[in-house]
N, C-alpha and C positions, 0 to 999 in steps of 0.2 A: 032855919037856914035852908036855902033854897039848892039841890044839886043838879047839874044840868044830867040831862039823858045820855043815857050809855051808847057810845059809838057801837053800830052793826059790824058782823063777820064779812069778809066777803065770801062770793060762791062760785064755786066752781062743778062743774058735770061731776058725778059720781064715778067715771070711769071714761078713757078713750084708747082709740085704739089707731096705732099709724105704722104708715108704712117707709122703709125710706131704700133706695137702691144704694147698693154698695157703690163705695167708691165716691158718693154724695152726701151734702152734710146738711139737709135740710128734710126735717120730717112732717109728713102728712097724716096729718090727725084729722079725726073723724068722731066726736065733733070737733069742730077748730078749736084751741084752745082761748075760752076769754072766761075773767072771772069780774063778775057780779056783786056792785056793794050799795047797799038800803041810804047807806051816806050819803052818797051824789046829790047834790052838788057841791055838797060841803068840800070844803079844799080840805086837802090830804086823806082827812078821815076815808071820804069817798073814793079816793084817786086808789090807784094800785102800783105798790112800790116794787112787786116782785115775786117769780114763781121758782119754788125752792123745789129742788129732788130729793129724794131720800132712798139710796138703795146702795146695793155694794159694787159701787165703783162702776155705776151705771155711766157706760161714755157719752153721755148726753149732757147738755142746759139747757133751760129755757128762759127768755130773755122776754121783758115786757116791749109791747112794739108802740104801746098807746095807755099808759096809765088812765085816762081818763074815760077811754072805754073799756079799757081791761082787757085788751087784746094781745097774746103773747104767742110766742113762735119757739118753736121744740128743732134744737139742731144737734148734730152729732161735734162732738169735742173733736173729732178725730177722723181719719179713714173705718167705715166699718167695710168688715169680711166677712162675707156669706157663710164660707168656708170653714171661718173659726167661731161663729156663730150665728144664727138664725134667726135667734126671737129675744126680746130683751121685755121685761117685767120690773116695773117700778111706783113710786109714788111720788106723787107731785102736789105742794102746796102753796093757796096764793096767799099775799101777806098786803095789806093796805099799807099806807105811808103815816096813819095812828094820827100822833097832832102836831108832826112838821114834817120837816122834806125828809130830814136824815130817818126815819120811820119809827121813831120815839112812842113807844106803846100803842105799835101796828096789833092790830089784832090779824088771827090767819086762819084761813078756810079750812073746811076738810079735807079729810088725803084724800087724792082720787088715785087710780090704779091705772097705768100707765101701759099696754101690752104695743109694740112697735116690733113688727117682723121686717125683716132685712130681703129683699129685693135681689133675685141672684142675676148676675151679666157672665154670660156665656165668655167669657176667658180664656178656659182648657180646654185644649183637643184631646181627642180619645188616645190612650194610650195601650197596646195589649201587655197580658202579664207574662207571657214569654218572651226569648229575644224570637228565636225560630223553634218550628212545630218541627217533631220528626214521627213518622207511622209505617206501616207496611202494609201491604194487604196480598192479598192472596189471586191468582192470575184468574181471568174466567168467570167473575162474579160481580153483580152489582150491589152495589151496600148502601141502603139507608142514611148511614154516617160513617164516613170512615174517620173522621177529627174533628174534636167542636178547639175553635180558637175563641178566645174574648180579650174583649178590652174594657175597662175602664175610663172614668172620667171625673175630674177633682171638682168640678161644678159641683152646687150644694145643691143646686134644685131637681126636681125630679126631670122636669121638661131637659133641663142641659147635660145630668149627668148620666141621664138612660143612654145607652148608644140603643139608635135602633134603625140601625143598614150595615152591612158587611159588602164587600166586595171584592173579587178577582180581576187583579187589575192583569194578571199574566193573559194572552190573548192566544188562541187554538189549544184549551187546552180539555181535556174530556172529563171535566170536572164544575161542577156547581155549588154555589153554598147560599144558607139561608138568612134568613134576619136573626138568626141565635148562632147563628156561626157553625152550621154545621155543613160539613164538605162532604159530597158524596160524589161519584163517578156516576157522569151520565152515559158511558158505555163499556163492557167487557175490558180491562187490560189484557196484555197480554207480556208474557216476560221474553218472548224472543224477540216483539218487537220494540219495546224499552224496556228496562228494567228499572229505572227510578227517576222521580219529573219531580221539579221544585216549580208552584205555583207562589207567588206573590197576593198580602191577602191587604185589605186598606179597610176600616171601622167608619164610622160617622153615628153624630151624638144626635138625638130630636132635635138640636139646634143645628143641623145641617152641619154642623163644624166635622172637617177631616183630621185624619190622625194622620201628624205630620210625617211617619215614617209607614211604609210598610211592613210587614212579617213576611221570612220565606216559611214555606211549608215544604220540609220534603218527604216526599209517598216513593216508600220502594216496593215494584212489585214482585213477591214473592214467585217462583211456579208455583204449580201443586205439587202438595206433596206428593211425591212417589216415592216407595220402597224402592232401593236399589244401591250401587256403590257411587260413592261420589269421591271427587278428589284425586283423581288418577289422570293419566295423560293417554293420549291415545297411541300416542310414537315417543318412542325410548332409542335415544341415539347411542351405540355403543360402539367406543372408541377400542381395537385393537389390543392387547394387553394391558388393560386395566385392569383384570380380574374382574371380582363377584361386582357386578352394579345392580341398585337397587332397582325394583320394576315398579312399587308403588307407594313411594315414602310417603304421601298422605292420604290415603285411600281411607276410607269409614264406611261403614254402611250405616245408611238413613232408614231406619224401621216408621215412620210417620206416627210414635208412640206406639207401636204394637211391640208385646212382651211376648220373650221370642224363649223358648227353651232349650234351644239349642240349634247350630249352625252349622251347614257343611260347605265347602267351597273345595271347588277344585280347579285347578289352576293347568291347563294343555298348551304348553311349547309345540307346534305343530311347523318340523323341519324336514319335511317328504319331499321337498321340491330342489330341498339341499343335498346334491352328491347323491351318494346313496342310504337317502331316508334321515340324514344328517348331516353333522360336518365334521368326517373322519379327518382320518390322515393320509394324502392323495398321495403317498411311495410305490412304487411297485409291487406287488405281489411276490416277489422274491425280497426283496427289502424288507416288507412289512415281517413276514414270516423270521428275518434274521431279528429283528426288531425286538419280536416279542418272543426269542426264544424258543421257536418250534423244531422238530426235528428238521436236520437237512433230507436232502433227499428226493425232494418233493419236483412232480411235475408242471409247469406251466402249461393248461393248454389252449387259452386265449391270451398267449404276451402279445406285446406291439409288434405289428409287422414289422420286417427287416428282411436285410438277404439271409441272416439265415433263421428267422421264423415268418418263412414267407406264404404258410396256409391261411393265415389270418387275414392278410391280404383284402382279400375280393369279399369279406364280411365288413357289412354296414358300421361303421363308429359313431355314437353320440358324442358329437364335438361340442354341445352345449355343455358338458359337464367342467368342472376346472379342475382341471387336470388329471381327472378319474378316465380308467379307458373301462370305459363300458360300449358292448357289442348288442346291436337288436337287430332280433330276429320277426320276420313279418310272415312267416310260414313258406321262404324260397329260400333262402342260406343256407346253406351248413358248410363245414371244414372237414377235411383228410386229415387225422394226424399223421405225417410219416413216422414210417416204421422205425427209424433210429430214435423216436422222440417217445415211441409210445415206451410206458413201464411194462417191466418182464417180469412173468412169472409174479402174478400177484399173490401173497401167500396168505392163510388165515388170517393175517393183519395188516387192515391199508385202510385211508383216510380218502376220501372224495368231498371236497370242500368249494362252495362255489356262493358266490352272491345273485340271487335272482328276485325280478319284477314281474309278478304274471299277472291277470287279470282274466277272468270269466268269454267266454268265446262261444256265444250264444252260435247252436245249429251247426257247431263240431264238437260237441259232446263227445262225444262216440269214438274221436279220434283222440291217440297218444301223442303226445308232443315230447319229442326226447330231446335232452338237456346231452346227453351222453350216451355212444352205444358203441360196444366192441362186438362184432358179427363176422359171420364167415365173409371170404374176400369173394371168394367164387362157390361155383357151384350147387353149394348148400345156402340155407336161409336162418340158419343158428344164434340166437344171440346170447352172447356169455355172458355179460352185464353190461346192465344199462341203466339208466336214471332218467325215469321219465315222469309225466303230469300227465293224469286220467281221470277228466271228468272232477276237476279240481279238487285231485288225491296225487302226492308223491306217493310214486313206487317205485324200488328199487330191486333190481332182479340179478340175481346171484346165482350164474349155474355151473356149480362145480366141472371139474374131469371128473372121466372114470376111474384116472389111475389116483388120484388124490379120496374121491370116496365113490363106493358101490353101493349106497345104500338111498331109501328117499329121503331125500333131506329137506329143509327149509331151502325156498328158491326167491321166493318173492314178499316182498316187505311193503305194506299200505298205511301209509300215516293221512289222514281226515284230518286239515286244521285248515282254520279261517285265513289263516297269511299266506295260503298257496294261489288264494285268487282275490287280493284286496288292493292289486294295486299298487303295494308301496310294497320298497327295497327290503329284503329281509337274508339273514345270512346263515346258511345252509351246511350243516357239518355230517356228515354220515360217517361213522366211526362204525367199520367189521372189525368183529371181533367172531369168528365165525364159530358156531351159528346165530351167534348174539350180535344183531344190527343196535344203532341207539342213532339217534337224529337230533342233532340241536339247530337249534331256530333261534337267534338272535344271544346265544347263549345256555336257552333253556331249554332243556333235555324231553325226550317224547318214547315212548314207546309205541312200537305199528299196532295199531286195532286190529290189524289180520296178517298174518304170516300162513302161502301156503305151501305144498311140498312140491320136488317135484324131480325126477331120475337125473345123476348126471350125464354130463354131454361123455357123448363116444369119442375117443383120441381119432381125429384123421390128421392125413399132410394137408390139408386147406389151411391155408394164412388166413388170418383175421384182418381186419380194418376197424380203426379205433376212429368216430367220428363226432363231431360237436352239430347240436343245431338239430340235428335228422340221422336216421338210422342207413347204413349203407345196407341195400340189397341186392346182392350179388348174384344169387342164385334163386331156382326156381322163375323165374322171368325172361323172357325175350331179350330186356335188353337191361344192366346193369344199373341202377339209379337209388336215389336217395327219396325214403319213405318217412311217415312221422314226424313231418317239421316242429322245430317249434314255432311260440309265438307269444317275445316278451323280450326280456333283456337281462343279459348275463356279464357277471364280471368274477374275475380272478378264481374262475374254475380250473382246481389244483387235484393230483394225485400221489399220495405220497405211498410206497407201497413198503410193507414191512412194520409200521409203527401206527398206530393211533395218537389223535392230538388229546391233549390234556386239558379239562377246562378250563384251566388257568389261560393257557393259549388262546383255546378259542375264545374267554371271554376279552382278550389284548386285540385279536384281531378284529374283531368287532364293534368295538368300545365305540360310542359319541363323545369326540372331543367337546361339546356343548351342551346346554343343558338347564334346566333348573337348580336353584341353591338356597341354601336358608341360609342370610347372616346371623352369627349369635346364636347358634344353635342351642347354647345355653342355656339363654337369658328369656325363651319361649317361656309363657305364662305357664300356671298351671291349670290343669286342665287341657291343655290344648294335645291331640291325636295328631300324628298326619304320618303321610306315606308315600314314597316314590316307589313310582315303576323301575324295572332295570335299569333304562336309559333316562334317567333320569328328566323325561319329557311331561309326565304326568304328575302335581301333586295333588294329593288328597289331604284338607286342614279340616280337621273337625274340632268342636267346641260348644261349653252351655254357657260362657257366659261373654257378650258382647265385644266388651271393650277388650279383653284381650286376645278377641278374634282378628279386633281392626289391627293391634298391635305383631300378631303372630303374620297377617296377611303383608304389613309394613314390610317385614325381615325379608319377604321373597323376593329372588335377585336372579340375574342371568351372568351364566358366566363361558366363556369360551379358551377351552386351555392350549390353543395352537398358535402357535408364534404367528403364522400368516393368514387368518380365518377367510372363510371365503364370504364375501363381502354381500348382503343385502338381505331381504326384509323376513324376518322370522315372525311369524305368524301367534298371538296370542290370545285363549279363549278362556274366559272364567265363569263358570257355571255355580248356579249356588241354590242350597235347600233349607227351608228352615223347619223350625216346629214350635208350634205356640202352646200356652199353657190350656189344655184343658176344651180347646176353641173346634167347632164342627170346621170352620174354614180359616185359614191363615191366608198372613200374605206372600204375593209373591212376589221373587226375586230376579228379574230380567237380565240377563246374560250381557256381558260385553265383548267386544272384540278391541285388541288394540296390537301395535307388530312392536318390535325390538328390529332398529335398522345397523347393523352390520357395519360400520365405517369400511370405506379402502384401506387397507393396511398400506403401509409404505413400503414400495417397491427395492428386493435389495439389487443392486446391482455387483455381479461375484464378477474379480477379476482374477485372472492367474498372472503372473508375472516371473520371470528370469532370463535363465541366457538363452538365447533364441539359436546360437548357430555353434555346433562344435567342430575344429578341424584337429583329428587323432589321426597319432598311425596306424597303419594296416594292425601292428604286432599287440595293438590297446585291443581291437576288438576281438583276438583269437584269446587271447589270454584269457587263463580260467575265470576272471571275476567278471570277464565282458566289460561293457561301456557303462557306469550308470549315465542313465538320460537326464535326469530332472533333476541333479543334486543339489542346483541353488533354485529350487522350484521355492516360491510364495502365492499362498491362496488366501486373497482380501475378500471382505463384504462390505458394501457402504450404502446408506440408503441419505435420502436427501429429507433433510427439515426444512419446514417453512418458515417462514420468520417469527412465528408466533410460538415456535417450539419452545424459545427460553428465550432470558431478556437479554444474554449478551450477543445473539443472533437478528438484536434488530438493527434496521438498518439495510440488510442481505437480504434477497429474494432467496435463500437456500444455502443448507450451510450441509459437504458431505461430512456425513457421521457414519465411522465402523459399527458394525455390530457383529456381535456371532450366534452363527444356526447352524444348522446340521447340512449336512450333503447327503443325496441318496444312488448319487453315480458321477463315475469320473472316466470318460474312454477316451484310450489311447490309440488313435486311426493311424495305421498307416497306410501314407497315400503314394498314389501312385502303383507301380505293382506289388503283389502281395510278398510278403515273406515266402520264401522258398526252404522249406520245412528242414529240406538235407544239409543246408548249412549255413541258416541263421534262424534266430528266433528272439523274442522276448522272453524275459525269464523274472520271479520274483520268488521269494522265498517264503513258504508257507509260515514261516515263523514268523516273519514282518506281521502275519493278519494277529497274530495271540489275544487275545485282552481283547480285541474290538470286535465292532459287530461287520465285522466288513469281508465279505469273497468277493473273490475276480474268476475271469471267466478269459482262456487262451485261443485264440485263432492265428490263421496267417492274413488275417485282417486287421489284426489290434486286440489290444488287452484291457477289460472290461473289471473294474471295481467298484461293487456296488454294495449296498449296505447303508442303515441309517447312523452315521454317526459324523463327530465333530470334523470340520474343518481343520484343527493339528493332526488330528489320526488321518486323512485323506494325505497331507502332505508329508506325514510322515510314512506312509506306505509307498506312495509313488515316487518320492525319493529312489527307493530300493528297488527300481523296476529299472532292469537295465538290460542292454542289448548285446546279443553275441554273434558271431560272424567266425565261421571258421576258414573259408574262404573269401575273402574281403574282394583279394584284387577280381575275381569275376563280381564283384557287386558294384553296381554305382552309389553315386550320395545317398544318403535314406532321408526320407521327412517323414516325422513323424506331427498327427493332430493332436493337441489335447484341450479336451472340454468337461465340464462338470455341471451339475445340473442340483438341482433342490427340487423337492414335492415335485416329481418325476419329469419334468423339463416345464413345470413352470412359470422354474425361473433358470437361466441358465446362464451358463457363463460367456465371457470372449473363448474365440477359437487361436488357444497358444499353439503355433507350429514352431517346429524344433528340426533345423538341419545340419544334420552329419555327413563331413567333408573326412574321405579317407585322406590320407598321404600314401601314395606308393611310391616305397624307394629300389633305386638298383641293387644289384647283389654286391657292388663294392661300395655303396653309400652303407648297404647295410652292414659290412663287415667294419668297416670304421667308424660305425658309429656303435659295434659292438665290444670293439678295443676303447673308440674315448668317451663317448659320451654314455655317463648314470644314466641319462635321461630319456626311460625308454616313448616319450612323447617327442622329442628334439632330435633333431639332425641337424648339427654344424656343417657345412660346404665353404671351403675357403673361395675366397672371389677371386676369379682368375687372374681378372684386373691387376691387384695385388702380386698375385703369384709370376704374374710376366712380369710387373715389374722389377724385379728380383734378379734376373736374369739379363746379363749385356744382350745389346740388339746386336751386337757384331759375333756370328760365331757359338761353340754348343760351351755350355758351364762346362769349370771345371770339378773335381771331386768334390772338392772342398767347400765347395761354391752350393752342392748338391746338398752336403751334409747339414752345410747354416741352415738351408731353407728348411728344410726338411725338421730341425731343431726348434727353430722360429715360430714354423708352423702351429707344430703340436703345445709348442707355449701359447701361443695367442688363441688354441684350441682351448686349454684349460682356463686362461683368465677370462675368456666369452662365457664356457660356464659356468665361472663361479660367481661371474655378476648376475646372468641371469637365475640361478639359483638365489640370489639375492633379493633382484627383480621380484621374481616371482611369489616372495612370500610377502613383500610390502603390497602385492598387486591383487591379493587374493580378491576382493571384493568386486569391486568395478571394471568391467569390459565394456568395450564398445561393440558395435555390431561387424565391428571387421576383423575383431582379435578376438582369440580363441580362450576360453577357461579352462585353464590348465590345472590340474590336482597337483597337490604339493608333493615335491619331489622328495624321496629319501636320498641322501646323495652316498653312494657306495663308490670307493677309490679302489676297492679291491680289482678291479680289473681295467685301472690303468697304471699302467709299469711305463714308466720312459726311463730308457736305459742310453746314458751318452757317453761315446767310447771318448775315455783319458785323450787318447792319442789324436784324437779331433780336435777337444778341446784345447788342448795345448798347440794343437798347428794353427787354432783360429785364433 
């Protein structure tokens, strides 16, 4: 039995290889795909039914294009993605069509190995991986790199997804960057002239493609570091009574990483240009003294001119001070004290106290500048003591009598200190205590480096002269004149003779109302030292460890404790040292300057107010208790707020608001001619002053009360200041002035004039008004009018006629004043300026008697 021959395999390439672009579904193989059969031409056996795949889930087929040359074509099932894959690997076989069309015992080729990579298409633009860059750098240097920025790109292929271009799309700006992204500065920054630049940065991939967004980049420029304090202001605005305000609540110091072992800082309020050397308390020198308690007693011998302290007069005043009277002397001034003013008989214990400015006086070395000298008036050339500057040395010369000591005694007293030629205000106490001198200077006590002897002076009849500024020399010369000027400036040079002051005193009269201060005194870390000078102008903070150096420097504050400061720039310097651990050189710590400025305080404005005009009679002002003047006196203060003061004041440009402050004089002028001593005067009663800090002072010019204390104590003194007249009818009206004043005129008040109108009455007004009227201010006068009416036009009255009237009279005498007794006590408050304030009456009936004869009454 015959078998036919065995159909051939077909054949296909042992392996191909293709390529296909994403996004495309047609693959390019290499070799082409066709498969080969020994068959041909035999129908089917030869023909090719089909190429099979074999892999996992390979997205591909391939389709016969020509069975009968076996040519077939490799497509993608799908979209392929670069992205999510690259390279695909599979197996592919051909299969004949065997022995009919449906491929009934096909026989099939070998597997061939199928590798087809995927074709990337540029798609995605670059992206970078931050949103924005941020850096710093340091001012004055150029850098390599100051920031690398990059981007990415979701391209699969190396050509698309490389970025390889960066660029600055910002334009002027001093900065360049490279193909890796790296930014450098093409020249020096600088931090005063920016401090931080944000440039805009854009990628691109090898395929030219841009990134659709920019990056900012921001560069802030650092300074250099320097050691030093940061975080402070340079001006400190200080508002009037707010107490302690801080001077540097965020102040640090920057070490530039240097380890410090310890720190010193000190801290100079420098207020020399304020007042004197500060910002006292501008009262008078008699005020101040009541003020703080010193003995009375005491001499004034540069007060304010006036008529009657009128040596002062023709000496130079610094009217630039606020309201301090200070006197400069240029080497030509000097003053006469008169002889009623000078103190007498100084005795083993007296006080010479005085405020002085001097300074160095280059090429009069050699000469004495005297502050104070008591010298013979004529004849002789003596000087008993003096207080003078030599060669910038205080000395003070003290030359007993004979009849007080005969022996050699200490005469002359030399203190050597830096503050008799520096310039600035300092306050000068010289306390005898004889033969024991002591000298205070701002408080603090000195003893003389040299004391020497020297005979007392011989008793003659030569008067002395007590002078300021220069020594009087009287005698021994041609012609009498003033020797040893000085040259500087002096205030409230006082001599109290009999007492020394007390430190307590002197340190009161001295005192700076202003100053340095530490908040929290407490709550100061530990470790931390510090230290104030007297006047609280100097602090010294010392410390080892940093931070609660910054913390201790925080608490310092300035405070000013005067209700009305004087206003403007106080001067402040902070110096500072450190110490490093261990190190040949540290670093240093460069100094600051900054001021604390002083606000305007608000201005008060003092009003007096009451009754302006009195008319009494003659018998008010003889009488023992006199006139009081002021009895419904009121003394207001108001100062004005701006709108911004509170919130129920908006709306108003100024709203007056009271306040209360002290007064440091109140005088009572009178004007016109003076009081006439023999019989009248001002009177007040020393017991009114008790409890306060207040004296008055009498003349036949007006009566002077002065003293620092409250506005009810001023009004309750001058209340009791009243007038007496013993002879009235030779006197005319009187007008009295009155003014009062704060921080020694200030601030001062309205000028309240007060005029007193006598009554003179006749000597038979006076007799019936001593039988009817209580009221020794009142005089009743029936109106004639009335009283002729009474009487017929025809002819003289009869008896009877006489008696009615007469009856009538003294009735309508008494019912006028029982109404105004009435009047008078509904009326007490309010006067007008044409009616008079009358004092409430006591009404005594004891000496009126109306006696009406029966026998009258009955014929009437």
């Amino acid at each position: 039995m015959l078998f036919p021959p065995e159909s051939a395999k077909p054949w296909i390439e042992t392996s191909y290889h293709g390529v296909i672009t994403e996004n495309m579904d047609i693959v390019q193989l290499d070799p082409p795909l066709v498969a080969l059969d020994k068959d041909a031409p035999v129908p089917y056996a030869g023909e090719i039914c089909a190429f099979k795949i074999h892999g996992l889930e390979a997205p591909f087929e391939a389709v016969v294009l020509n069975g009968t040359s076996g040519e077939g074509q490799l497509r993608a099932k799908g979209l392929v993605d670069c992205e999510l894959q690259k390279e695909y690997t599979f197996i592919i076989q051909a299969h004949d069509c065997g022995a009919g069309p449906g491929g009934t015992g096909g026989k099939k080729s070998h597997k061939a190995v199928v590798h087809i990579q995927v074709n990337d298409v540029n798609e995605f633009s670059p992206v970078f991986r931050e949103v924005q860059y941020h850096t710093a750098v340091t001012e004055g240097k150029i850098y390599d790199s100051i920031l690398q920025v990059e981007a990415t790109d979701q391209d699969c292929s190396s050509q698309y997804s490389q970025i390889c271009n960066y660029q600055i799309t910002t334009t002027n700006t001093p900065f360049a960057i490279d193909r890796n992204g790296n930014i450098r500065n093409t020249e020096k920054l600088s931090f005063e002239k920016q401090q931080q630049y944000e440039v805009l940065v854009t990628a691109f991939d090898c395929g030219q493609k841009r990134s659709t967004e920019s990056v900012p980049v921001h560069i802030d420029v650092k300074p250099v570091c320097k050691p030093g304090w940061q975080g402070w202001d340079k001006r400190v605005d200080y508002e009037p009574g707010t107490g302690s305000k801080q001077l540097f609540p965020k102040m640090n110091l920057e070490t530039c990483g240097g380890l410090l072992s310890s720190v010193r800082t000190t801290v100079e309020l420098q207020t020399s240009h304020i007042g004197k050397g500060c910002d006292r308390e501008t009262y008078s020198e008699k005020s101040l003294q009541k003020l703080c308690g010193a003995s009375s007693g005491s001499t004034d011998l540069l007060p304010a001119p006036s008529t009657s302290t009128n040596w002062t007069a023709s000496l130079v005043t610094d009217s630039e001070r606020d309201s301090d009277l200070i006197f400069r002397f240029d080497g030509r001034q000097a003053a006469k004290i008169p002889d009623q003013v000078v103190p007498q008989n100084l005795t083993d214990q007296f006080t010479v106290a005085t405020w002085m400015k001097h300074g160095p006086n280059p090429g009069l070395r050699a000469e004495k500048e005297t502050l104070l000298c008591n010298s013979d008036k004529t004849e002789m050339n003596r000087h008993h003591y003096s207080l003078y500057v030599h060669n910038c040395r205080l000395v003070f010369l003290l030359r007993r009598d004979f009849i007080q000591v005969d022996t050699f005694r200490p005469a002359e007293f030399h203190w050597k200190l830096d503050q008799i030629c520096d310039k600035e205000w300092h306050y000068y106490v010289i306390n005898v205590e004889f033969p024991v001198v002591t000298l205070y200077v701002d408080g603090v006590t000195y003893d003389p480096y040299l004391v020497t002897d020297d005979w007392p002076i011989h008793p003659s009849q030569i008067d002395v002269q007590l002078t300021v500024g220069a020594c009087w020399q009287g005698g021994e010369v041609t012609k009498p004149r003033f020797t040893q000027y000085f040259r500087g400036s002096l205030s409230g040079l006082t001599i109290r003779p009999g007492k020394i002051e007390s430190q307590k005193v002197i340190s009161c009269l001295q005192a700076c109302k202003e100053g340095l201060d530490i908040n929290s005194l407490e709550s100061l870390g530990k470790g931390i030292k510090f230290h104030f000078n007297p006047a609280q102008s100097i602090l010294v903070m010392e410390g080892e460890d940093l931070e609660n150096m910054n913390a201790a420097l925080r608490k310092v504050s300035y405070i000013n404790s005067r209700q009305f400061p004087t206003p403007g720039i106080r001067h402040l310097h902070i110096s500072t040292s450190v110490q490093c651990f261990g190190e040949d050189t540290c670093i240093f710590i460069p100094d600051i300057d900054a001021v604390v400025m002083v606000l305007q305080p608000s201005e008060p404005r003092i009003t007096i107010a009451g009754v302006d005009r009195l008319t009494r009679p003659a018998a008010d002002l003889r009488g023992p208790a006199g006139l009081t003047l002021f009895q419904d006196l009121h003394i207001i203060s108001t100062v004005t707020k701006g709108d911004t003061a509170s919130h129920h004041t908006a709306g108003r440009p100024g709203v007056q608001e009271e306040i209360i402050h002290n007064l440091d004089y109140c005088d009572i002028l009178v004007l016109g001619e003076e009081l006439r001593p023999e019989q009248e005067s001002l009177q007040l009663q020393r017991s009114t002053l008790l409890g306060k800090h207040l004296d008055a002072t009498n003349s036949t010019s007006g009566m002077s009360i002065y003293g620092v204390d409250s506005m009810s104590n001023y009004e309750q003194v001058i209340r009791q200041v009243y007038y007496h007249n013993w002879h009235p009818a030779q006197t005319p009206d009187r007008k009295f002035r009155l003014t009062c004043s704060e921080l020694n005129g200030r601030y001062t008040s309205n000028e309240f004039t007060l005029e007193i109108s006598v009554l003179h009455k006749s000597e038979a007004g006076e007799h019936v008004n001593h039988m009817v009227a209580p009221s020794q201010y009142m005089q009743v006068v029936p109106h004639l009018a009335m009283v002729h009416s009474l009487y017929p036009t025809h002819g003289a009255p009869s008896a009877a006629t006489v008696v009615i009237v007469i009856c009538i009279a003294a009735l309508v005498v008494v019912v006028v004043l029982g109404i105004y007794r009435i009047h008078l006590t509904h009326q007490q408050e309010g006067r007008n300026s044409d009616t008079t304030k009358e004092r409430e009456l006591d009404w005594d009936d004891s000496a009126l008697n109306i006696t009406v004869n029966p026998m009258e009454a009955r014929e009437e």
